[in-house]
Every structure is written in C-alpha cells, then in structure tokens.
SEMIZA-905458 format. One record per residue: y negated, x negated, z negated of N, C-alpha, C in turn; residue in one letter. Coordinates in steps of 0.05 Angstrom, whole numbers, plus 5000, padded with zeros to 4 digits. Layout:
! residues N
YXZYXZYXZA;...
//
This chain:
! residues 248
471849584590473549404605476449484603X;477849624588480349694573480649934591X;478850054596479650284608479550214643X;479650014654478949914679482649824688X;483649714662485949684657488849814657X;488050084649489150244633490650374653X;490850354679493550484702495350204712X;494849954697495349774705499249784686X;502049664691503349694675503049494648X;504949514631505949284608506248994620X;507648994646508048704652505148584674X;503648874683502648704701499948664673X;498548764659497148734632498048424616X;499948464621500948074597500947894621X;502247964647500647724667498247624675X;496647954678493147754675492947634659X;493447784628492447604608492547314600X;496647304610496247024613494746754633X;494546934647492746744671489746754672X;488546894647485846914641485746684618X;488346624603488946454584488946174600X;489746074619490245924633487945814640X;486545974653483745834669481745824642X;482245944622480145864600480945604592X;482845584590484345314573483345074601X;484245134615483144914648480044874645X;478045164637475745024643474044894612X;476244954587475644724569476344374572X;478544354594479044114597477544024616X;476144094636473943984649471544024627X;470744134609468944144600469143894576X;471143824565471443614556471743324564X;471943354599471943194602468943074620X;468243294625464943244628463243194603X;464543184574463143074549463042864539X;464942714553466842464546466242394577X;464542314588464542264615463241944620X;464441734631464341514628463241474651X;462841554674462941484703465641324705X;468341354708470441354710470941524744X;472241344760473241414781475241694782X;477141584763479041934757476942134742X;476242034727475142294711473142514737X;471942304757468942414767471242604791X;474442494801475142644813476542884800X;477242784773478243094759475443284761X;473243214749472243434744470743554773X;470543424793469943564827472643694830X;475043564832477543814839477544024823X;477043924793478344154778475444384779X;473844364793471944554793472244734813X;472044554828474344694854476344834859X;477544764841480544904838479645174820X;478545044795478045364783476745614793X;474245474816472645754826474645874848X;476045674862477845904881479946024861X;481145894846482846114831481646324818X;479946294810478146584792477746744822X;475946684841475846834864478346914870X;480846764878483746844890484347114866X;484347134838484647344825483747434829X;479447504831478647694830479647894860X;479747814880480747914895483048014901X;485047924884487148034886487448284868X;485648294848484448494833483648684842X;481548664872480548894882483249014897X;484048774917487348994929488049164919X;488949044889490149274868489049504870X;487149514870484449764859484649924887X;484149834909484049884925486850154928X;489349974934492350064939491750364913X;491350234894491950494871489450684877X;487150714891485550964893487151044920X;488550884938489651034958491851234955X;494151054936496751094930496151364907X;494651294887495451434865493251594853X;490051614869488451794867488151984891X;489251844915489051994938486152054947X;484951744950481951774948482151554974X;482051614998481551385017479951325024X;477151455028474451385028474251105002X;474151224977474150954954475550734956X;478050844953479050574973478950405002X;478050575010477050365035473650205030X;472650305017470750205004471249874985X;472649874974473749684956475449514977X;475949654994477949405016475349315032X;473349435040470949315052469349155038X;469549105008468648954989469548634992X;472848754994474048594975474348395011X;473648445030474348325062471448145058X;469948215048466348085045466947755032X;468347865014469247644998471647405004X;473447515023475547435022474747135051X;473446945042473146735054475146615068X;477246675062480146435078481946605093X;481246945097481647105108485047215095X;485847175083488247215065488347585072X;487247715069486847995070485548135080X;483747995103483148085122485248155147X;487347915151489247855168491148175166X;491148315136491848505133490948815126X;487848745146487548965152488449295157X;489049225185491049355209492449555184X;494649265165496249635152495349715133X;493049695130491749795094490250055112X;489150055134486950255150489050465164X;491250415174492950545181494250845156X;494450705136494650845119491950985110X;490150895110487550995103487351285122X;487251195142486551455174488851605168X;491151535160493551825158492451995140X;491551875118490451955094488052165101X;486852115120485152195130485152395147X;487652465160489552645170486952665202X;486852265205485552195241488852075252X;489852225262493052115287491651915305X;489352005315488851815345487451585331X;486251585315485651365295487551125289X;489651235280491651055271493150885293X;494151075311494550945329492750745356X;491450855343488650585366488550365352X;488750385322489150125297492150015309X;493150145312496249995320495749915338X;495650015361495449945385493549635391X;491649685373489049405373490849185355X;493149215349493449005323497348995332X;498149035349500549045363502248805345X;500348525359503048255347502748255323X;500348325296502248485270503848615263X;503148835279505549045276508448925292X;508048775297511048665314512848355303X;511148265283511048085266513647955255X;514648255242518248195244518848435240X;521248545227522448835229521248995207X;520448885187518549005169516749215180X;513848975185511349065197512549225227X;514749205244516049385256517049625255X;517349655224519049955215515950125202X;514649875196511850075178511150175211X;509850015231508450185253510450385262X;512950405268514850685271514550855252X;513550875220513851015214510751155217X;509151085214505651055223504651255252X;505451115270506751135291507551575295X;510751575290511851785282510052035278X;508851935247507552135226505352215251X;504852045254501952085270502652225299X;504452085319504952325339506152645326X;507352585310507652865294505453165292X;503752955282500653105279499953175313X;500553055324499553055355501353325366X;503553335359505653515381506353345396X;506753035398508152925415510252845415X;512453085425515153065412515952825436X;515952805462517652555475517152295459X;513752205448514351995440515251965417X;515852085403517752135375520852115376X;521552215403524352095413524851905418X;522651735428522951435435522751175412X;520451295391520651205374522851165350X;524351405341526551465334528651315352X;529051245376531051085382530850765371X;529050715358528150485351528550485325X;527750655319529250635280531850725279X;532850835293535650895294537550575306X;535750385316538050115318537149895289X;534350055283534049755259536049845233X;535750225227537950355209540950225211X;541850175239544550055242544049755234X;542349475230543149335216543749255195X;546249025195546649015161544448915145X;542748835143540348855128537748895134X;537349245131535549435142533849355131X;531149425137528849465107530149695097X;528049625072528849995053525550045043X;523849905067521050025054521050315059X;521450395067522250785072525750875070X;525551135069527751225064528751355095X;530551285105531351325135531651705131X;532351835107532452085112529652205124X;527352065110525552155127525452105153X;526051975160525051935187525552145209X;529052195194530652415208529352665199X;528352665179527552955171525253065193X;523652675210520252785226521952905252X;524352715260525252775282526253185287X;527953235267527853515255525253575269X;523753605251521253755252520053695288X;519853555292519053485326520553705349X;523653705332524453825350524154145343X;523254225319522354545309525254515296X;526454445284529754495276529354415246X;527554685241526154705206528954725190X;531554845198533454885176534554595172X;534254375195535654105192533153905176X;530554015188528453825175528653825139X;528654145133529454155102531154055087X;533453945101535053955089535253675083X;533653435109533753165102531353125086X;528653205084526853205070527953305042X;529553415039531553445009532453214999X;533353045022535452745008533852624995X;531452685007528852444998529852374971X;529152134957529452204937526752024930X;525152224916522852154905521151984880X;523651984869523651824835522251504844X;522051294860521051054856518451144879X;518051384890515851394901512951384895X;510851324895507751294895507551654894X;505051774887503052004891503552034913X;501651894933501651934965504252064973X;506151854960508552004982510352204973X;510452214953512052474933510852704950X;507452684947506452904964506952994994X;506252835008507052815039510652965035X;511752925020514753025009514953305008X;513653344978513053634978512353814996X;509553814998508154005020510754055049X;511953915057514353915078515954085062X;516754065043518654155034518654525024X;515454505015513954825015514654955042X;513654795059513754855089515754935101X;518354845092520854855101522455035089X;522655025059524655145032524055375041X;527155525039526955845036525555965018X;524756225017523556275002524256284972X;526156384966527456324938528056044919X;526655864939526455474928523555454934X;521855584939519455504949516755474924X;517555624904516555674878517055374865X;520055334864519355024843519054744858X;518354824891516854554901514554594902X;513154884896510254874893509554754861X;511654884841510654764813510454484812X;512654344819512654154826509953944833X;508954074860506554024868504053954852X;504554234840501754324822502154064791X;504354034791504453844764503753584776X;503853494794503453264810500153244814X;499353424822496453374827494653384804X;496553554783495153514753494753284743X;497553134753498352864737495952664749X;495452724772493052454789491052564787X;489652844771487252894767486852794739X;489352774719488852674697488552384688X;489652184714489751944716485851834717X;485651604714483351414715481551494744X;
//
C-alpha cells in the first residue's frame, strides 16, 4: 500500500492521511451512536445522514484518487493507454458526473499523447461549449488545437489560431496555464522559421514543468539546436526518460 503512495508529495501524503483520520473518527461516532440507540428522532436522523454522508465521501475520495493516478500515468509515466484506462474506471464510478463533465480535456491530452491530430480535434470539435467555457478551457483548446494542426501541416489554421492567443496574451490577467513562448515557438515552426522556433522553445522555461511537457520541449529543441547544443538537449533527454523509467 506504501508503495501505491510513494510518487504522491509530503503535503499531498499528510492530507490523505488526515482525511482518512476524519472519516474513521465520523464512522466511530455513528457507530456509537447506533450502540446507544434509543429510537430517538435525531439520533435515527444522525445515523441515516451520517451514513450517507460517509459513503459519498469515501467514494468522492476514492475517485478523486483515481484522477490522481490517472493525470500521473499520463503526465509522469507517459503511459496513455493506462491512463485512460483508470479515467474509464474512474467515469463507471463517478455517479454525479463530477468527471465525466471533464472528459473532453483529459482525452484530448490522451490522443496528443497518442500522436492521433484528427482525434483530438473531433474531441474538440464534439465538446466546443467546454472548450469555450471561459478563457482558460479557451487557451487549453488553442493550445490542443495548434499542437495538433501542427502535426497536420496546417499552417493557415495555425495563423488563425495564433491570432487568438495573441489577444488573450495582451490581457492584463492572462492565464499562465502555458508559457506563451511556446506558442510562438509552434507558430515559428508552422512557418519553417527553425532559427526563430529555437530560439523561443529556449525561453521555455522548464523547471515547474510535468514529464510530458519537459519532453514535447526537448525533442523540439534536438530538432531545432545547432549542432554544437544538440548533445546536451539529448543528455538531457536521456536523463529524463531515465528519471520516469525509474519512477513507480
């Protein structure tokens, strides 16, 4: 069980625990109070709510447990088959639809992963008023979007799309779920203008990034770097894929 744990951090480890502390302590007080049970009007409604309450909270964790599992075989084993497995699990389960509703961007990422373009975008396309939701879920399908006409060779719609992250980049409070140098670095590349694409795929800066995307980083950057830099974005590489073959 310790080892099921064990990619999990310091803070997120003492928050289960405390909330495994919680529902134990909750289902001794229904249990005490089903021992001491009088036929009492409150008591007969404590112990129906509080039964209630405990099985969806133990379910609301366990599931939010599989997410986890899920996100980390995508993000940080680079395993999207497994993970999509565990998101098809964890949708069986998910009765009040909480994570089903968020499908659309867990599969989107899955099919890139999967290196299917027409895939992803038929997921977009089927799931539009999410992706349009607010400027968030708007900047994830541009970037989605992008990657994926990329893969295509479809440089016009990559100009169109780029005009669209180029007005959300101009507000004063942008997202920062991506780093706008990428974006400029896909536009680069769309247009073949490998000495400008390298050079914004350089700004990247990679340090608070996931597996997945350090990589998608690199490999561009192999692709691009002269040859005299091309050696320590491959070591680079190679230490990276060590690091997630040695992981759980």
């Amino acid at each position: 069980m310790v080892k099921v744990f064990k990619h999990y951090s310091l803070k997120q480890k003492i928050f289960m625990i405390l909330t495994f502390v919680f529902y134990v302590a909750f289902l001794f007080m229904i249990i005490n109070v089903i021992r001491n049970y009088k036929g009492d009007v409150a008591d007969t409604a404590f112990i129906v709510i509080g039964v209630i309450a405990l099985g969806f909270g133990i379910l609301n964790e366990y599931l939010k447990f599989q997410y986890n599992e899920a996100l980390w075989y995508l993000n940080f084993k680079l395993d999207p088959d497994k993970a999509s497995d565990i998101y098809n699990n964890l949708c069986k389960k998910d009765i009040f639809g909480l994570y089903k509703k968020d499908r659309s961007l867990f599969d989107v990422m899955v099919y890139l992963e999967k290196n299917d373009p027409n895939k992803v975008l038929e997921i977009i396309k089927s799931d539009e008023k999410k992706f349009n939701s607010n400027v968030e879920t708007l900047l994830i399908r541009l970037y989605y979007e992008m990657r994926a006409h990329l893969l295509l060779g479809h440089t016009k719609k990559i100009n169109e799309i780029y005009m669209d992250v180029q007005n959300i980049e101009k507000m004063k409070r942008k997202p920062q779920i991506f780093q706008y140098d990428e974006f400029h670095a896909m536009k680069q590349l769309a247009l073949n203008n490998k000495g400008n694409a390298y050079e914004y795929f350089k700004k990247v800066n990679m340090e608070n990034m996931n597996p997945k995307e350090q990589k998608y980083i690199l490999e561009n950057l192999i692709k691009l770097a002269p040859r005299t830099e091309v050696e320590n974005y491959q070591n680079m590489l190679e230490k990276l894929m060590e690091k997630i073959d040695e992981s759980i």
